[in-house]
Residue, then its C-alpha position, 0 to 999 in steps of 0.5 A: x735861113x729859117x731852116x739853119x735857126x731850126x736847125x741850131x736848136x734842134x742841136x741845142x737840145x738834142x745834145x746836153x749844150x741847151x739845158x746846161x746853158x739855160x740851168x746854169x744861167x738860170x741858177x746863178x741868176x737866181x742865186x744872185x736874186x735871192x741874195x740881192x732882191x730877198x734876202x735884202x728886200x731890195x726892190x732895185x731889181x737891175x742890181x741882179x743883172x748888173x751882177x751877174x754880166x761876169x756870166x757871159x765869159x761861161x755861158x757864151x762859148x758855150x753857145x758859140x764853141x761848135x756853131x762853125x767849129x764842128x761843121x769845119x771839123x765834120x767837113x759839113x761846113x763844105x755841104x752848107x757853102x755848096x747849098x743854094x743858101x748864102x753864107x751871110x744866110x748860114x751865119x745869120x741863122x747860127x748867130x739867131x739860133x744862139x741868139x733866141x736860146x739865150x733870148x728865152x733864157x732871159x725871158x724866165x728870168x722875168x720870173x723874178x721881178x714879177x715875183x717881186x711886184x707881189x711884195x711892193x711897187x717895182x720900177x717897171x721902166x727901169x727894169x725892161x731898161x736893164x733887160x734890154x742893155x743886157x740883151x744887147x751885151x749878151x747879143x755882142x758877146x755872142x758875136x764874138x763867140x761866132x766869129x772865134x769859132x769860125x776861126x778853127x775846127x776845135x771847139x776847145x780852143x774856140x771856147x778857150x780863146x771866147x773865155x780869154x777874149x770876153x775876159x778882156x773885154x770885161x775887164x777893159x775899163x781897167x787897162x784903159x785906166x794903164x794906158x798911156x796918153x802921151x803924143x808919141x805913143x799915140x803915133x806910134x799906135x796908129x803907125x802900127x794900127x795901119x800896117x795891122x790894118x794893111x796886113x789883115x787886108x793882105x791876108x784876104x785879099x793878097x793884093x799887095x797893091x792895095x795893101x800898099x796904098x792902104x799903109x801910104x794913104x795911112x801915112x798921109x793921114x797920120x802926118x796932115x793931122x799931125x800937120x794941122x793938129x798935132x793935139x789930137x794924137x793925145x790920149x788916142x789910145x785910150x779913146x780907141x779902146x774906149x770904143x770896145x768896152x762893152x761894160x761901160x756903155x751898159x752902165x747907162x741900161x743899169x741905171x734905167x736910162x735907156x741910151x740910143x747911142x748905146x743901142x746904136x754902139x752895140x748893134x754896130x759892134x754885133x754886125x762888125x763881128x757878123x760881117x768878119x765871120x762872113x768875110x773869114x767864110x767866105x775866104x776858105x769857101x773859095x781858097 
């Protein structure tokens, strides 16, 4: 896996890819620090970060756009899957490479508040808080970059479909607010929820069987809750959509206040998207 991380940032900075991320990340960030922090003599640093999450939807398909995509398009990806590595090992070292440049994209940014420290007292604690809910959403976001990209061979539309997928998680506080909450869409949802589920799993697996069982045993379920307590339909859209949005548990970072059950959220949410890249290579590796 090593060699896969070493492998990534060579490429990183071999091609222009390394230093655009880093100067464009490190120019906003800073122009949003100057307006912020010195303009304003503001002392709360974790304004700026809060700020700048848009920046996710530009520089994260640019990390991800030709982590897989390009080796599907070159057929290099064959060379990979046919090495003694495993494929869990190949998208780990990929997803780490994308991982530490932003890692260390981030650390120059400490610049800032040190900065700051020389013109009065900063709220240290609150400050690695914010760094650290900000890692963790950078860290989600580029799982789902990685996983889009293993889904084709064009990095265009790998980084097309990262911008418009990420846009959507940003902006997820707002639809839920659209959703309805109603019982009978609520079952609805979940009918169509467990057919979706039952397909997905068809399309890997083309066991139609277990497909079946799937959609039965979802049935059963859905009408013995119905049964025992039909209230518990009520507003399940919108708790399942409350599940994806990123922003709202990294507002408790923002805040200084450092949430277990935020870090628990966002590794679970990495590792889902992880796993789903895994399992989309792992089906071309043996179709």
């Amino acid at each position: 896996m090593l060699a896969i991380i070493n492998k990534e940032l060579r490429n990183y900075f071999a091609s222009a890819t390394g230093y655009i991320f880093m100067s464009f990340f490190l120019l906003i960030s800073g122009i949003f620090f100057s307006i912020t922090n010195l303009f304003e003599q503001n002392p709360v640093y974790n304004n700026v970060l809060s700020s700048i999450t848009f920046i996710f939807l530009f520089v994260v398909p640019m990390l991800t756009m030709r982590l897989i995509a390009e080796e599907t398009r070159q057929k290099t990806d064959q060379l990979l899957l046919t090495s003694p590595l495993k494929v869990s090992e190949i998208v780990l070292g990929k997803y780490f490479a994308a991982l530490l440049l932003f890692l260390l994209t981030l650390f120059i940014t400490v610049l800032y508040p040190v900065i700051l420290s020389f013109h009065g007292k900063i709220a240290v604690g609150e400050i690695v808080g914010g760094y650290i809910g900000f890692f963790l959403l950078g860290a989600a976001f580029i799982s789902v970059g990685l996983f889009i990209s293993s889904l084709t061979d064009n990095q265009v539309v790998s980084a097309v479909v990262t911008v418009i997928t990420l846009l959507v998680l940003w902006i997820m506080e707002g639809i839920i607010m659209g959703l309805p909450t109603d019982r009978k869409s609520s079952i609805v949802f979940m009918a169509i929820l467990v057919i979706a589920i039952a397909a997905l799993f068809y399309n890997s697996t083309k066991n139609i069987f277990i497909s079946a069982a799937i959609v039965i045993i979802g049935a059963i379920i859905m009408v013995a809750v119905y049964l025992i307590n039909p209230a518990l339909y009520d507003g399940v859209i919108v708790r399942i959509f409350q599940w994806f949005s990123l922003l709202e548990r990294y507002q408790s970072f923002s805040y200084g206040i450092f949430d277990v059950s935020s870090v628990v959220y966002f590794i679970t949410f990495s590792c889902a998207f992880i796993f789903l890249t895994i399992q989309t290579i792992e089906k071309r590796r043996w179709s």
